[in-house]
C-alpha positions as CSV (number, residue, x, y, z in Angstrom):
1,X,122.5,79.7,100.4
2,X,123.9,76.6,102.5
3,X,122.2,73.4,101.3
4,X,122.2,70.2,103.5
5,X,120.0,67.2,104.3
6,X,118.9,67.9,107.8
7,X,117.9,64.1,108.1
8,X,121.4,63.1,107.6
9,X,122.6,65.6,110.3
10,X,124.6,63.5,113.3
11,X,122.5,63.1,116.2
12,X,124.9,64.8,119.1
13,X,122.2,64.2,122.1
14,X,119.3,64.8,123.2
15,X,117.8,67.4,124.9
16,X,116.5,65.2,127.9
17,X,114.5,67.5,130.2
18,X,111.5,66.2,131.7
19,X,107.7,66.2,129.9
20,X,105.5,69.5,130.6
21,X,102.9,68.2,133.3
22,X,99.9,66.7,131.6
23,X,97.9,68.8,133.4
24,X,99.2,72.1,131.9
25,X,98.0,70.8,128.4
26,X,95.2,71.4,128.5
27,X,93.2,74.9,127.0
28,X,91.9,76.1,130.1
29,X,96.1,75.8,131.6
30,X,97.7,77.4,128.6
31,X,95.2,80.3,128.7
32,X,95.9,81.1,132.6
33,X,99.7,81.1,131.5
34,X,99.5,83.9,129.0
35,X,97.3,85.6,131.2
36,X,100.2,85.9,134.1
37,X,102.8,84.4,132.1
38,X,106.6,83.5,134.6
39,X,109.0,84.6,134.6
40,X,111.2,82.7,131.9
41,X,113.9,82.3,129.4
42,X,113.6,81.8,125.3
43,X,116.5,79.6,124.1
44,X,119.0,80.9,122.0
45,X,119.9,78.5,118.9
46,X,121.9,78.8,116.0
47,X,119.1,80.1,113.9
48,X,120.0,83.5,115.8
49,X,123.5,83.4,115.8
50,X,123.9,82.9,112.3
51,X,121.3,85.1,111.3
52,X,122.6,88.0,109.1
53,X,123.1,91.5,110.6
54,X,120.9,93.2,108.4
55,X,117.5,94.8,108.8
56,X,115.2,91.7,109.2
57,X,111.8,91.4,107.3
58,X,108.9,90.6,109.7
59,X,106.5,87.6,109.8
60,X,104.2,85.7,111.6
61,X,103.1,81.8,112.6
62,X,100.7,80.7,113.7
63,X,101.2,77.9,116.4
64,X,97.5,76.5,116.7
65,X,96.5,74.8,119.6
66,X,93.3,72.6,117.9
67,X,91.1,70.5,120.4
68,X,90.4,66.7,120.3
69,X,88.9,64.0,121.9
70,X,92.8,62.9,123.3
71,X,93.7,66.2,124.0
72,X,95.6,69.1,121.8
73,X,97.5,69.0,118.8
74,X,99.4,71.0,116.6
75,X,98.8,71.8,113.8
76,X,101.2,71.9,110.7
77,X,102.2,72.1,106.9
78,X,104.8,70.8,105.0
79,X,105.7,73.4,102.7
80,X,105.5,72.5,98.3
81,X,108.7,71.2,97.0
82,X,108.9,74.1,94.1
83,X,109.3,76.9,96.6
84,X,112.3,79.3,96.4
85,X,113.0,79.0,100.7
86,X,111.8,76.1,102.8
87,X,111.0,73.6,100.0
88,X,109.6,70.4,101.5
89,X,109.8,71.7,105.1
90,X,107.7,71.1,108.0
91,X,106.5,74.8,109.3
92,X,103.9,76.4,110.8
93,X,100.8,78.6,108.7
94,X,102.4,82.2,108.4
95,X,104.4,84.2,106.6
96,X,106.0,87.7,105.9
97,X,104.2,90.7,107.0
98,X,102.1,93.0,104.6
99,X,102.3,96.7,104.5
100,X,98.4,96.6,105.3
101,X,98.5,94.3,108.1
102,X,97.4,96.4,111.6
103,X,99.4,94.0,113.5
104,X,101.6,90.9,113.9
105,X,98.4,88.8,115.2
106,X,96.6,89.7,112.3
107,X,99.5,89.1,109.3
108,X,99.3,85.4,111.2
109,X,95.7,84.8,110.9
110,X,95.7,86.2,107.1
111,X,98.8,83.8,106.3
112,X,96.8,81.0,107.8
113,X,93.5,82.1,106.2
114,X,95.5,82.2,102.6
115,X,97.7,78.9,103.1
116,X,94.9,76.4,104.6
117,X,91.8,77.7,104.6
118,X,91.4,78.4,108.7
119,X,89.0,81.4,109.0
120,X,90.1,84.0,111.9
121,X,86.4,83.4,113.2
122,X,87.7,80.0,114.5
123,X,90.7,81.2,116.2
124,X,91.1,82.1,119.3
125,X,94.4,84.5,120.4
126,X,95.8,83.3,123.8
127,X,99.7,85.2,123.0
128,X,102.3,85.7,121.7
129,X,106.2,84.5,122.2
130,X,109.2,86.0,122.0
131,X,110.3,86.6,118.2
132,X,112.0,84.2,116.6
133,X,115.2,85.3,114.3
134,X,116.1,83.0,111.4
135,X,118.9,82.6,109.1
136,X,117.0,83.6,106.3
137,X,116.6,86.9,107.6
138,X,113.0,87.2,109.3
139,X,112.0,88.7,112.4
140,X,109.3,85.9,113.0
141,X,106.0,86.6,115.7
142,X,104.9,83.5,117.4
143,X,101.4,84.0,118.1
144,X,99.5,81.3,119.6
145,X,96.0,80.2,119.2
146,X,93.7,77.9,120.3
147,X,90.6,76.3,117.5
148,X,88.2,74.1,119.2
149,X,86.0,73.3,116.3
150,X,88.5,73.5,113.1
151,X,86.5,73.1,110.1
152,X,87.3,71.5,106.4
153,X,90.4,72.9,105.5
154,X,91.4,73.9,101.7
155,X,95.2,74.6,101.6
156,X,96.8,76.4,98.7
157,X,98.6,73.9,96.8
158,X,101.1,76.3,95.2
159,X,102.3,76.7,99.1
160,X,101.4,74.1,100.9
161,X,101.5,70.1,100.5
162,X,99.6,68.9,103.4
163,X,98.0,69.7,106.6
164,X,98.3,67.2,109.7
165,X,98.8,67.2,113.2
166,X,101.0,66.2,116.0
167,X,100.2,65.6,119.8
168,X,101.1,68.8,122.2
169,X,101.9,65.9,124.4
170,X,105.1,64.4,122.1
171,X,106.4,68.0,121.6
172,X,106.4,69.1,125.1
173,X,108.5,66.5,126.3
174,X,112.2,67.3,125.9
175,X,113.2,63.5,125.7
176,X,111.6,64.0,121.8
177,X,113.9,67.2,121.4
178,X,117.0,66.0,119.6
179,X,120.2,68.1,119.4
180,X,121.9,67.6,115.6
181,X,125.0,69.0,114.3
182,X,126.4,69.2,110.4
183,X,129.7,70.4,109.1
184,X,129.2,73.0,106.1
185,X,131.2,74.8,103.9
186,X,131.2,78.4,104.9
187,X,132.8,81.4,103.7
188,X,135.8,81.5,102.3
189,X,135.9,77.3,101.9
190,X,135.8,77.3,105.9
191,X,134.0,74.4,107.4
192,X,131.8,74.9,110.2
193,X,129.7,73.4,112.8
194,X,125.9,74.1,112.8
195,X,123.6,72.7,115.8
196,X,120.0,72.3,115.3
197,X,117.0,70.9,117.2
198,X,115.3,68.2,115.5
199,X,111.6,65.7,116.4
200,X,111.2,63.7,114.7
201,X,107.8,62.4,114.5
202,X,106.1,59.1,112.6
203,X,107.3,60.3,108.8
204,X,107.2,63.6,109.6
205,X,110.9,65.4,110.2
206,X,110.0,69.1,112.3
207,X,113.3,70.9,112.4
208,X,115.2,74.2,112.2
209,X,113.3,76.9,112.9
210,X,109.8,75.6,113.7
211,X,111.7,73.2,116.0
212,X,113.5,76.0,117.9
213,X,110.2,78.1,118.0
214,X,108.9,74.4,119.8
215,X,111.6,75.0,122.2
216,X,110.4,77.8,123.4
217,X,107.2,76.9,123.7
218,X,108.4,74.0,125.8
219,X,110.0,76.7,127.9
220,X,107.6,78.7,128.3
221,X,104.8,76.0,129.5
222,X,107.3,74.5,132.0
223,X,108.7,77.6,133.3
């Protein structure tokens, strides 16, 4: 496995295109959309072309829209520090299917129930995005939610650090979408060039994976 400080990665650019109208973030918008979704484009990022091709193992997120007084935000973990993949990381509540899931929707809400705490009975399903494909080998499901009364949560700390939030407003706005690249050592002592998104936000560093999945939500509300 390839090791690197993401933080540490050189800025190359950033992404630059405009902020999702204000009026499209709101529930009522975002719900219409899935209904009669465009016609639109998922991004394709180094996360997929450097994914291995092998059979990949299916998961889930969950990318939770949760209701406040401001407006939405999403909602987040960063991952324990001890944990064999994604130590430390900033993610979304999911993980890797069960053989006695019925669905992808519901391996999301039983990942979310089993990391923080968030009951299925306050979720509400509004869609799902393209799968994401990630380096570590997972066929990921994005399936998007909306909680409009979240309750106490109680995270597992053997997974997960801490809960927080982050305004849908900062994400969807594609001057907060920075473009990183770092040289690693690849096979065979080659050196190569990986890009990744990065947004940074306050102390928090959202990255990789979960900041390629923002992409395409991005994409998808300002299609």
């Amino acid at each position: 496995m390839i090791i690197f400080d993401p933080q540490s990665a050189e800025i190359e650019g950033i992404a630059g295109e405009a902020a999702v109208d204000p009026a499209r973030l709101n529930l009522d918008w975002i719900r219409n959309r899935f209904i009669t979704p465009p016609v639109w484009q998922s991004e394709f990022t180094d996360e997929h072309r450097l994914s291995p091709t092998v059979q990949f193992k299916n998961a889930s997120v969950l990318i939770a829209l949760v209701q406040r007084e401001h407006g939405l935000n999403l909602l987040f973990t960063r991952r324990t520090a001890h944990l064999s993949q994604h130590a430390g990381q900033i993610s979304f509540p999911g993980g890797r299917a069960e053989l006695h899931d019925e669905d992808a929707i519901q391996t999301a809400l039983r990942e979310t129930q089993e990391e923080i705490g968030l009951d299925k009975s306050y979720v509400e399903i509004l869609g799902r995005l393209p799968d994401y494909h990630t380096v570590t080998g997972y066929r990921v499901t994005l399936v998007v939610g909306a909680v409009a009364d979240i309750p106490i949560l109680h995270s597992d700390p053997n997974e997960v650090d801490e809960v927080f939030e982050v305004p849908l407003a900062f994400l969807m706005d594609g001057g907060a979408h920075q473009r990183r690249s770092i040289a690693i050592n690849a096979a065979e002592g080659q050196i190569v060039k990986r890009f990744f998104y990065a947004m940074p936000y306050q102390d928090y560093f959202i990255w990789g994976a979960t900041a390629g999945m923002l992409r395409n939500l991005f994409h998808f509300l300002r299609a």
